[in-house]
Structure formats: C-alpha cells, structure tokens
N, C-alpha and C positions, 0 to 999 in steps of 0.2 A: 623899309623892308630889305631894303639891299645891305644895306650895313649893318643890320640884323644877322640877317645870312653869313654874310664876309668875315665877323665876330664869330658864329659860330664854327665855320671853318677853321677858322685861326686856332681857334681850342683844339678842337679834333686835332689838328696836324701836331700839335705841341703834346698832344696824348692828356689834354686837362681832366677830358669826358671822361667819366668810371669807364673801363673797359674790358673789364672783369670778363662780360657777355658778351665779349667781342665777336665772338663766333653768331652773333644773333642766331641760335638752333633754331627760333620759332618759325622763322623764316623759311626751313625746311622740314615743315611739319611735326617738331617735336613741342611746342610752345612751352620751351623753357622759361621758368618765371626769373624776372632779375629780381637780385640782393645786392646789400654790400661787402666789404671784406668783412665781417665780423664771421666769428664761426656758423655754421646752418643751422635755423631753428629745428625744434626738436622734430623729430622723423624725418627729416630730410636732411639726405648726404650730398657732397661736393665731391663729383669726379673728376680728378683734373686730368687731363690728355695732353701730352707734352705735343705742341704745336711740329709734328713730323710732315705732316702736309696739310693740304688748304684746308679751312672750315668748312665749305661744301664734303669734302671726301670724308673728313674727322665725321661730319652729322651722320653723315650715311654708311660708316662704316659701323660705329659704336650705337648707331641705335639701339640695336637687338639687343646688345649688350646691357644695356644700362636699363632694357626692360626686363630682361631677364633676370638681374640681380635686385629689379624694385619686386619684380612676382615673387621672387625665393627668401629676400629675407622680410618684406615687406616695410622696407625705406624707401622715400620718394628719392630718388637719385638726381642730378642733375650734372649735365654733362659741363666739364669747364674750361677752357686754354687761355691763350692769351694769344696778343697780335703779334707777337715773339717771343724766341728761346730767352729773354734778357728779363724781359716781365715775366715769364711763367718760373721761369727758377728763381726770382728773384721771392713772386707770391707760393712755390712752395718754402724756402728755407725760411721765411716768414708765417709756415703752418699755416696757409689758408685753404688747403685741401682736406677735407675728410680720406681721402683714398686717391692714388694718383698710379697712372702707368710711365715710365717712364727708363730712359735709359740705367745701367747700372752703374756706368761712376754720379750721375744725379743723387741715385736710388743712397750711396755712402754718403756721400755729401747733406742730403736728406736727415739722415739717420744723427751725425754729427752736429748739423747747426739744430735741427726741430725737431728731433727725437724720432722721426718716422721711424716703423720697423717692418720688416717684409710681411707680405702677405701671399704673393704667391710671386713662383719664377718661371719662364718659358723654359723648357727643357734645352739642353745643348747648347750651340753657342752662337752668335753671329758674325759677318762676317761684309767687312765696306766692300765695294767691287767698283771697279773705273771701268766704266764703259763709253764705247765710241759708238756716233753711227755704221750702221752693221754694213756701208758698203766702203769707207774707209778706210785706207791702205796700212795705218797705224797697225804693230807689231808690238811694241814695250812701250814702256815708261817713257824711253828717251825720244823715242819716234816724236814727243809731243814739244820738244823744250821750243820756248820762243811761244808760246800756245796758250790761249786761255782756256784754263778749266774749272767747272763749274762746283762749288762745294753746298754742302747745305751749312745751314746754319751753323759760325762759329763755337757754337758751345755744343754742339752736339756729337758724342764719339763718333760719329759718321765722318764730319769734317776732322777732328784731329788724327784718325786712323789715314784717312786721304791723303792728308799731306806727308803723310811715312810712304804712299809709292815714288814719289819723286827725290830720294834721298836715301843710302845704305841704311839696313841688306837689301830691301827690295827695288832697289836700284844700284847696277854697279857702279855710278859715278850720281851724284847730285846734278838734275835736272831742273834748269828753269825758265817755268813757268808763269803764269800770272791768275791767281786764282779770284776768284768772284763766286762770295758768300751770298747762298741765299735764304728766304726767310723757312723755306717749306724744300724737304727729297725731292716733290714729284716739279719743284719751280724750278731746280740746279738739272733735272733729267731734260724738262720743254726748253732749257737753255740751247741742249745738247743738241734737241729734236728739229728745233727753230733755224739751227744754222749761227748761235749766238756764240757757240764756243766747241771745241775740240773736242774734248771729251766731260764727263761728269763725272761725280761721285756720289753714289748713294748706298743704304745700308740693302742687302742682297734681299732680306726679310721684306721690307720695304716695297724695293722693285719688285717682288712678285705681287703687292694688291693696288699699284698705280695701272691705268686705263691702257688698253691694249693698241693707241697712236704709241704710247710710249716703248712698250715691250715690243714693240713688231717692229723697230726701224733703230734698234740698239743692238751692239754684240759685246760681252765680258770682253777688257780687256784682261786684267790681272785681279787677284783676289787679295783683301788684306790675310792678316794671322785672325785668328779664331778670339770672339773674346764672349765674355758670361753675355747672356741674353738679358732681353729687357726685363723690369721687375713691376711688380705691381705693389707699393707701400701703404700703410697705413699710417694716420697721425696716433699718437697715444691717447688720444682723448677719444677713440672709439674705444666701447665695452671690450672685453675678451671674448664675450660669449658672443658678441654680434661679428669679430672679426671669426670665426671657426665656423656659423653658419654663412658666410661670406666668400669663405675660402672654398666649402663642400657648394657652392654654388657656381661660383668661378671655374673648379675641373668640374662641373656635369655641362656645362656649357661650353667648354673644349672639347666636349664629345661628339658634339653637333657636326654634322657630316656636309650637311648642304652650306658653301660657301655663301651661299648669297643671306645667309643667319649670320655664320659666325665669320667675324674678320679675319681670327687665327686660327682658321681650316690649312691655310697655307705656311704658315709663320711660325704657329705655338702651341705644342702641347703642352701638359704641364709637369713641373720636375717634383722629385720626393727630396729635393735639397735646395735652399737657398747660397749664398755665395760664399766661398769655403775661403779659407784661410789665403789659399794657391789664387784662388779668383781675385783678393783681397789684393792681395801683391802685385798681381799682374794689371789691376785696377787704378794703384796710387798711382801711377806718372800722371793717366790722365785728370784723377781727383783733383792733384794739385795744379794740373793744367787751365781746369774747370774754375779754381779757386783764382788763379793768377786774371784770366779773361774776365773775370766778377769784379776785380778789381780787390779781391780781399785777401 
C-alpha cells in the first residue's frame, strides 16, 4: 500500500494526473462533473478562468456567474482553470475552452494561435499597483532596491507591468530588486502580508475582491499606466446565435448590485467596444512578451 501511494504521489508532483479539474469545484459545492480535453459534449460549455487567484476564491467568486449564464442561455456550464498560468494558456491556445475570461494580451494571443473572438470587454482600463504594508516607511520605487518583491504569476500582465516600476520612466534610475513569482494575486499580496517580502504586485481590480487581512494592513505605493481591461473570448466553434444570447446575458448580470452575486460589482461593467486598433498597439510589447516566456 505504501508504494502504491508513493507511485501515486510521484505522478501528481510530475503533473502525469489529468488536471484539467484541478480546481476540484465539487469540493466547494458546485459538483462539477470531470472530462477530458476533448471539446464539451453537447449542451455543456467550458468556462475557463485564468488562474488569477486560488481555487477556493476562483469557486466562490464565479459561482453565481456560471449559474447565471446556465439559467439564461440554457447550457450546462462548467467552470475550468488549471494549476497555473503555463497550463491554462498553454490549454487555451490549444482551444480547449468553449469561452474563457482572461487577460487582454492572452485575449490576442487567443485570437491569433485558436481563433478565439471577443465576447464581451470590462469597460475602462486596468491598472498593476505596488503595494507595501500600510505601516512601512517605503516612499518610491527606489526606497525598495536590495528588497524582495513579490509578483504574480510570470505570464500574466500584472507581473510584466510590475517589473516596469523598478526601471525608467517610472523609476528615475533602475532599481534592484529580487522578484519572486507567484502562482495566484492574492499568494504574491499574503507574501507581502506574511512579512515574506517588501512589497507586492498585484492588478488594482484584483485587490479590491481579495479578503479584507489583505486590504486592511496594505497601502498603494505607486500605480502602473492604464492598459485595456480583461476580456471575456469565445472559441469559434460556438453558434453565432448562442454567443449574442450569451453576451445579453453577460451585461444583465453586470447589473447585479449586491456584491456578494456578482464578482464584478467592483471590477467590471461592461463596455460598447472591444479593443481598438490604439489598445492593439499598446498591447504588442507585452503579446510578444507573452509569446517569448511560452517559449514560442
């Protein structure tokens, strides 16, 4: 039995186990059914959720959500991520999402390798923010050099935007640091919280729906520049007519007032434009960033 066991550990750590349902949802009451990568049998959709914070948070945040979009269009949904940014972009650009929310250099990159196309966009823009604990003496960027600070996950514009405070214009001289990537916002903020490192980096939209140890004992230091908000894509192999009752489903559940429904009460309403030509532009450096850390 023990060597049994020890076997099957060894799998797990080497990621051999399908891990598609990593998130185990059933776990917190959603009893998501597993599949494999193949596309979803018919009437049931794949929402995939770019792993921004833990599985716990991800369950309890998107519940409502993903019952809401099974009431209005009448698809069984099922909510998806992976145990990181490296597998979950890896099984979008590989099309194994029916519909997926996710950042907007992904959201191109998406569109490019697996043909996704928008489906809906958060209005306005977002924005990284370096925050310290809120009783330390830290001032700017350079207050930290010599300092570890905390990022989220390498592929996600939260972290590529991060590492632009410690280096012109938003720093008058290049400052250094030592940064430590992690897998989830809310794990690179309990770094900060923990006493594990100087300061963090997380997306501003973000910090406002992580757990109030976090928000209550952090203060902004500095802000990044403004970039297109998150997006919400579809693969092409959904209907036309099922993404349009999807979409009129998507802003009537933005309208939801009591936060404790909707996730993006705080975050996201929804825009009359997806990303324009200018947003396009302002997007390649980190596209190709994105492509470079893929290794492609």
């Amino acid at each position: 039995m023990k060597a049994v066991n020890e076997a099957v550990n060894l799998k797990l750590r080497k990621f051999m186990l399908p891990v598609r349902r990593w998130l185990a949802l059933s776990l917190f009451g959603l009893m998501l059914p597993l599949r494999g990568l193949a596309a979803a049998p018919a009437g049931e959709m794949s929402f995939g959720v770019e792993p921004m914070l833990s599985a716990r948070t991800l369950a309890t945040a998107f519940q409502s959500f993903r019952d809401f979009l099974g009431e209005r269009s009448g698809a069984k949904f099922v909510l998806d991520t992976a145990p990181n940014y490296d597998q979950f972009v890896r099984q979008l650009l590989a099309g194994e999402f029916d519909m997926a929310f996710i950042g907007p250099h992904s959201s191109l990159l998406a569109g490019q390798k697996a043909g996704y196309v928008p489906l809906f966009k958060c209005d306005g823009s977002m924005k990284a923010v370096l925050i310290v604990d809120k009783n330390s003496s830290y001032q700017k960027a350079l207050d930290l050099k010599g300092m570890t600070v905390a990022l989220p996950d390498h592929l996600t514009l939260g972290a590529m935007l991060g590492t632009e405070f410690f280096r012109p214009p938003l720093s008058a001289t290049p400052v250094d640091v030592s940064f430590k990537f992690n897998d989830y916002s809310n794990s690179a903020a309990m770094m900060l919280v923990r006493g594990d490192a100087s300061a963090a980096v997380v997306i501003l939209q973000t910090l406002r729906v992580m757990s109030p140890e976090i928000q209550k004992n952090v203060r902004i230091l500095a802000e990044s520049k403004p970039v297109p908000h998150m997006m919400i894509v579809v693969h092409p192999r959904m209907p036309v007519e099922k993404r349009a009752k999807l979409r009129d489903a998507i802003v009537e559940f933005t309208r939801i007032t009591d936060p404790k429904r909707n996730i993006f009460v705080q975050s996201c309403s929804p825009s009359d434009k997806f990303l324009t030509e200018q947003d396009t532009r302002q997007l390649a450096p980190y596209v190709e960033e994105l492509r470079r850390r893929l290794g492609q």
